[in-house]
KEMITOR-700963 format. One record per atom (N, C-alpha, C): residue number from 1; residue in one letter; atom name; y, x, z. Coordinates in Angstrom, 2 decimals, padded with zeros to 5 digits. Each point is the difference from the previous one (the first is absolute). Layout:
BEGIN
NUM; A; CA; Y; X; Z
...
***
This chain:
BEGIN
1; X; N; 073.72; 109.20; 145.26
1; X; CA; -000.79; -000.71; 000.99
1; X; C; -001.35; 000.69; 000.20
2; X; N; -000.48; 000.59; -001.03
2; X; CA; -001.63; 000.47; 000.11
2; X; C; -000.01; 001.27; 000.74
3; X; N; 001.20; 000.83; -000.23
3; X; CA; 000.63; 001.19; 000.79
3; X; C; -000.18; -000.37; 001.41
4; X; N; 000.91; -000.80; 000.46
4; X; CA; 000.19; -000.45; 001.54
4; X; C; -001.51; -000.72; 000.78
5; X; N; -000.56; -000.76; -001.42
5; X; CA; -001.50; -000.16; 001.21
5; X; C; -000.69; 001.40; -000.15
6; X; N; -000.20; 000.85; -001.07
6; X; CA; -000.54; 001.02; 000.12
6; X; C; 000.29; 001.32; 001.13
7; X; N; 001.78; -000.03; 000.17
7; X; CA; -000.13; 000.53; 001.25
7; X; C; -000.64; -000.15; 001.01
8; X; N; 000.48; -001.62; 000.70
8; X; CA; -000.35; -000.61; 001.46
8; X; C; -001.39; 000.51; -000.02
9; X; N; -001.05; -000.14; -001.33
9; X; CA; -001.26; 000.13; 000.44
9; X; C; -000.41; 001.24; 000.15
10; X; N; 000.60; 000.88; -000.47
10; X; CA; -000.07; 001.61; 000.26
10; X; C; 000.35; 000.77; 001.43
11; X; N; 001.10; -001.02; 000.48
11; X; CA; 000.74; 000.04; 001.19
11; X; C; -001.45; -000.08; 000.85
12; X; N; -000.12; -000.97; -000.36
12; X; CA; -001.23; -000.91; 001.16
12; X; C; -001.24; 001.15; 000.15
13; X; N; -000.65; 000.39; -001.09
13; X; CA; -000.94; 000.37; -000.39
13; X; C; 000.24; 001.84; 000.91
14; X; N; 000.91; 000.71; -000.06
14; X; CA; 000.37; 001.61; 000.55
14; X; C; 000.54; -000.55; 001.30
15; X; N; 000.09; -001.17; 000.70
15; X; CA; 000.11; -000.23; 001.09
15; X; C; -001.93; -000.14; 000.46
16; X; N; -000.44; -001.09; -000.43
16; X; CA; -001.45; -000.08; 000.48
16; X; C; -000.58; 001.77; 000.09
17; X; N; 000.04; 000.49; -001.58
17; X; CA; -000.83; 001.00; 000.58
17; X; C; 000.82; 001.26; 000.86
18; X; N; 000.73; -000.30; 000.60
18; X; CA; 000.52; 001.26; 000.99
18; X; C; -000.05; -001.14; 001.38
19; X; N; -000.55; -000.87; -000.39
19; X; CA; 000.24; -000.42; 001.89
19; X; C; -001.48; 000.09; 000.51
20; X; N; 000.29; 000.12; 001.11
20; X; CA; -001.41; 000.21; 001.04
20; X; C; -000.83; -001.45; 000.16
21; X; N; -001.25; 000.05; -000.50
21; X; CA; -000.52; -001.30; -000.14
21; X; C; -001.54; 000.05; 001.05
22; X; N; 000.11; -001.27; 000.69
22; X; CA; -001.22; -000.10; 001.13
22; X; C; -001.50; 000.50; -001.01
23; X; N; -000.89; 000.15; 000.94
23; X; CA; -001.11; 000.39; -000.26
23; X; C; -001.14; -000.31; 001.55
24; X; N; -001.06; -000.74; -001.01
24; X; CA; -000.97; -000.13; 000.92
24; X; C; -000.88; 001.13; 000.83
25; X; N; -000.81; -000.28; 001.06
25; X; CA; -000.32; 000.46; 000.38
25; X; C; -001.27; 001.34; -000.66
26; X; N; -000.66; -000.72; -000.50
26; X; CA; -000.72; 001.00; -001.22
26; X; C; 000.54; 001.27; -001.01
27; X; N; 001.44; -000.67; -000.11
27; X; CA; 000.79; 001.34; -000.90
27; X; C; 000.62; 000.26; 000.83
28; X; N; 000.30; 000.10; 001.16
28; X; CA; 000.44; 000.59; 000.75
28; X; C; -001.02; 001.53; 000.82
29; X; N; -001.14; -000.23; -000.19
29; X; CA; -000.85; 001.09; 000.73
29; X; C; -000.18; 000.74; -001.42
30; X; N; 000.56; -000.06; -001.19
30; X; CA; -000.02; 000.72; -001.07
30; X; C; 001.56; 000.82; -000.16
31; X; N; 001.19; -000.81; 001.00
31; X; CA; 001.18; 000.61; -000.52
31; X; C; 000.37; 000.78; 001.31
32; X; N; 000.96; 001.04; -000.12
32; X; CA; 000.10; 001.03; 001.42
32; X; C; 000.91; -000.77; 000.76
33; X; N; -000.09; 000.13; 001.41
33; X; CA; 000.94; -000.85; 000.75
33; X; C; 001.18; 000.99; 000.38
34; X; N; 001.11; -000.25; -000.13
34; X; CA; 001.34; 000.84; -000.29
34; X; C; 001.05; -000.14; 001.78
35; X; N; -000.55; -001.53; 000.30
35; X; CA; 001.26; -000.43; 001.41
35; X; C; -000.29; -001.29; 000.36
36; X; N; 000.91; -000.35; 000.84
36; X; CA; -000.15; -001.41; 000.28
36; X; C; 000.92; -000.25; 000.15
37; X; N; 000.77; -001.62; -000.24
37; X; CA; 001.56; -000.14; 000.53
37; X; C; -000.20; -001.44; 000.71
38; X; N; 001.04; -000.92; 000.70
38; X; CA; -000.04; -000.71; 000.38
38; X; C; 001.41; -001.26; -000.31
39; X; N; 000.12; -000.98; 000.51
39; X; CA; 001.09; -000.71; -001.00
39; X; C; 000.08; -001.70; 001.01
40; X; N; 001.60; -000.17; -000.39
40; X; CA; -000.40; -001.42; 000.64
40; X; C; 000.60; -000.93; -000.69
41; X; N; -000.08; -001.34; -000.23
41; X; CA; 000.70; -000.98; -000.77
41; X; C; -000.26; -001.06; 000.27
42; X; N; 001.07; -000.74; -000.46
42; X; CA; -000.45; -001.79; -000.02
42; X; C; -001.03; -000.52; -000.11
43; X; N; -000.21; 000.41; -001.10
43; X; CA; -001.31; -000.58; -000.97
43; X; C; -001.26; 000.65; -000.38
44; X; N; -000.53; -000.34; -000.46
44; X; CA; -001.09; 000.70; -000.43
44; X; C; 000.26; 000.63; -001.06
45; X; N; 000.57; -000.27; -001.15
45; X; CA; 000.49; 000.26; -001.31
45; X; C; 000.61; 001.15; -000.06
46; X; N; 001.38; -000.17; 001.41
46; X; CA; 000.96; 000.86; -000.13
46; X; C; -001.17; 001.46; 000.56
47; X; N; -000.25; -000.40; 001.01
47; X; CA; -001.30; 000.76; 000.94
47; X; C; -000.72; 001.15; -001.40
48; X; N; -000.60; -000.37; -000.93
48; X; CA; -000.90; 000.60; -000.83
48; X; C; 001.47; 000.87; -001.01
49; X; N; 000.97; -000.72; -000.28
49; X; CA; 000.82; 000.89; -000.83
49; X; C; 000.34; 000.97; 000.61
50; X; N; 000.03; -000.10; 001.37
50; X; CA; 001.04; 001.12; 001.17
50; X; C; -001.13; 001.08; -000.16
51; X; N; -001.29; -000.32; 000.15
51; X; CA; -001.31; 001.10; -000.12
51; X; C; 000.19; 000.52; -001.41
52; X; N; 000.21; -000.37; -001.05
52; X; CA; -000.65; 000.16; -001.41
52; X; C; 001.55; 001.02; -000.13
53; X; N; 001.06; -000.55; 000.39
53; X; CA; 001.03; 001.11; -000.05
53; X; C; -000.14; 001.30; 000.40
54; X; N; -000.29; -000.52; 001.77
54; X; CA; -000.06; 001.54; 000.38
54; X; C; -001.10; 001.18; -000.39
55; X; N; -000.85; -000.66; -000.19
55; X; CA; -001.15; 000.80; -000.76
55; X; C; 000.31; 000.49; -001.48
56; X; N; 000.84; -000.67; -000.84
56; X; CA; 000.30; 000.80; -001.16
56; X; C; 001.63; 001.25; 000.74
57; X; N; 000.72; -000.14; 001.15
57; X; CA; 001.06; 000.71; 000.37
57; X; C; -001.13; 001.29; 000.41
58; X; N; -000.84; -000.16; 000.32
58; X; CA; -001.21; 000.92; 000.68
58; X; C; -000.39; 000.84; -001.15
59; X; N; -000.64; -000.98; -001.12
59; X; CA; -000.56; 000.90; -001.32
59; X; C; -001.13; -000.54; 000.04
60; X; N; -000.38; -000.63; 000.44
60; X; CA; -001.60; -000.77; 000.20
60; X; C; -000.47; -000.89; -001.46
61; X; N; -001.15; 000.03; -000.24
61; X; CA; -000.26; -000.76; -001.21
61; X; C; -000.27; -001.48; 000.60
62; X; N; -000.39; 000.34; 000.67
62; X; CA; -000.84; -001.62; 000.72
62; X; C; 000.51; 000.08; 001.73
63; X; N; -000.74; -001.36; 000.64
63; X; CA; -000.26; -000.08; 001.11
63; X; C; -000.53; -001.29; 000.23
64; X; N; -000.28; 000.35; 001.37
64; X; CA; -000.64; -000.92; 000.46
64; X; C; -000.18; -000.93; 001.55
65; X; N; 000.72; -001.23; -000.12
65; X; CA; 000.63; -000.35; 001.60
65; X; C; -001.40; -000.08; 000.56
66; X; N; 000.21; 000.60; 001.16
66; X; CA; -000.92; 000.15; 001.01
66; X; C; -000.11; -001.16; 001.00
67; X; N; 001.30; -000.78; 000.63
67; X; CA; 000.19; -000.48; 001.11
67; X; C; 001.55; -000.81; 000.11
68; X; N; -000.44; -001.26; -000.01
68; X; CA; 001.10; -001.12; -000.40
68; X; C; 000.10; -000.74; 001.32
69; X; N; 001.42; 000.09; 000.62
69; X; CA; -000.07; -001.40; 001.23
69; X; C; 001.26; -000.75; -000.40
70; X; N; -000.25; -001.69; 000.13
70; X; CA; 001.42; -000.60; -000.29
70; X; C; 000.28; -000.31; 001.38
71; X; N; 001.09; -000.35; 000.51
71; X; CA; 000.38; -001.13; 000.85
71; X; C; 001.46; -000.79; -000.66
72; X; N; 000.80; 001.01; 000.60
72; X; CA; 001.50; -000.33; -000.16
72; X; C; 000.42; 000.45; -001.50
73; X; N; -000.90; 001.16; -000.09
73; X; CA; 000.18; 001.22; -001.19
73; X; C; -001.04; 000.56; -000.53
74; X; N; -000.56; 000.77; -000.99
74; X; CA; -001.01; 000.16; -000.59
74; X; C; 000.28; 001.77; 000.17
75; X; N; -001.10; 000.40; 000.81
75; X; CA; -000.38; 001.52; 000.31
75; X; C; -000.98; 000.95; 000.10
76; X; N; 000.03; 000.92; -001.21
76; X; CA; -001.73; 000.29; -000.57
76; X; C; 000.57; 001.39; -000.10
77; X; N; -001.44; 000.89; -000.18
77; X; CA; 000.19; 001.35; -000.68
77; X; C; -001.43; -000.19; -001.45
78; X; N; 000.54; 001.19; -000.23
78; X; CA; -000.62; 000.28; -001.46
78; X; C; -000.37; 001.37; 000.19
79; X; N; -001.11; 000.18; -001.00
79; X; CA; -000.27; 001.60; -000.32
79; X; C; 000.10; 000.13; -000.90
80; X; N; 000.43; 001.15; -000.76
80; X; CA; 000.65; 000.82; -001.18
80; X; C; -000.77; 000.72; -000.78
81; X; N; -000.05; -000.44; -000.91
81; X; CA; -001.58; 000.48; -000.92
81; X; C; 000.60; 001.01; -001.16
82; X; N; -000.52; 001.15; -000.52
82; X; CA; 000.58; 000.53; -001.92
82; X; C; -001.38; 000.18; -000.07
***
């Protein structure tokens, strides 16, 4: 049993640090800007995972959504920070 929680949390843990995580505006004029992508979704939730994906498919350390509209659907871009 101590095996199997010790995985999941290892699992968890080499997932966090290889995924692309937001960053404010302040560490952002410290990190190089790499791209920009854009994304659309239901939700807001789904909205920020669709960014945080494509920015780690990119290689990006960070980013940062620029520009969010909902109506029907939730449609923003992001910029791509390492």
């Amino acid at each position: 049993m101590k095996n199997l929680i010790l995985a999941v949390v290892l699992t968890c843990l080499s997932g966090a640090v290889l995924a692309a995580t937001p960053v404010t505006a302040e560490n952002a004029q410290q990190l190089q800007k790499i791209g920009v992508v854009s994304s659309q979704a239901s939700t807001l939730n789904d909205f920020e995972q669709s960014i945080a994906a494509d920015a780690k498919q990119q290689g990006a350390s960070g980013y940062r959504i620029t520009s969010v509209t909902v109506n029907n659907h939730v449609y923003g871009t992001a910029n791509l920070y390492k």
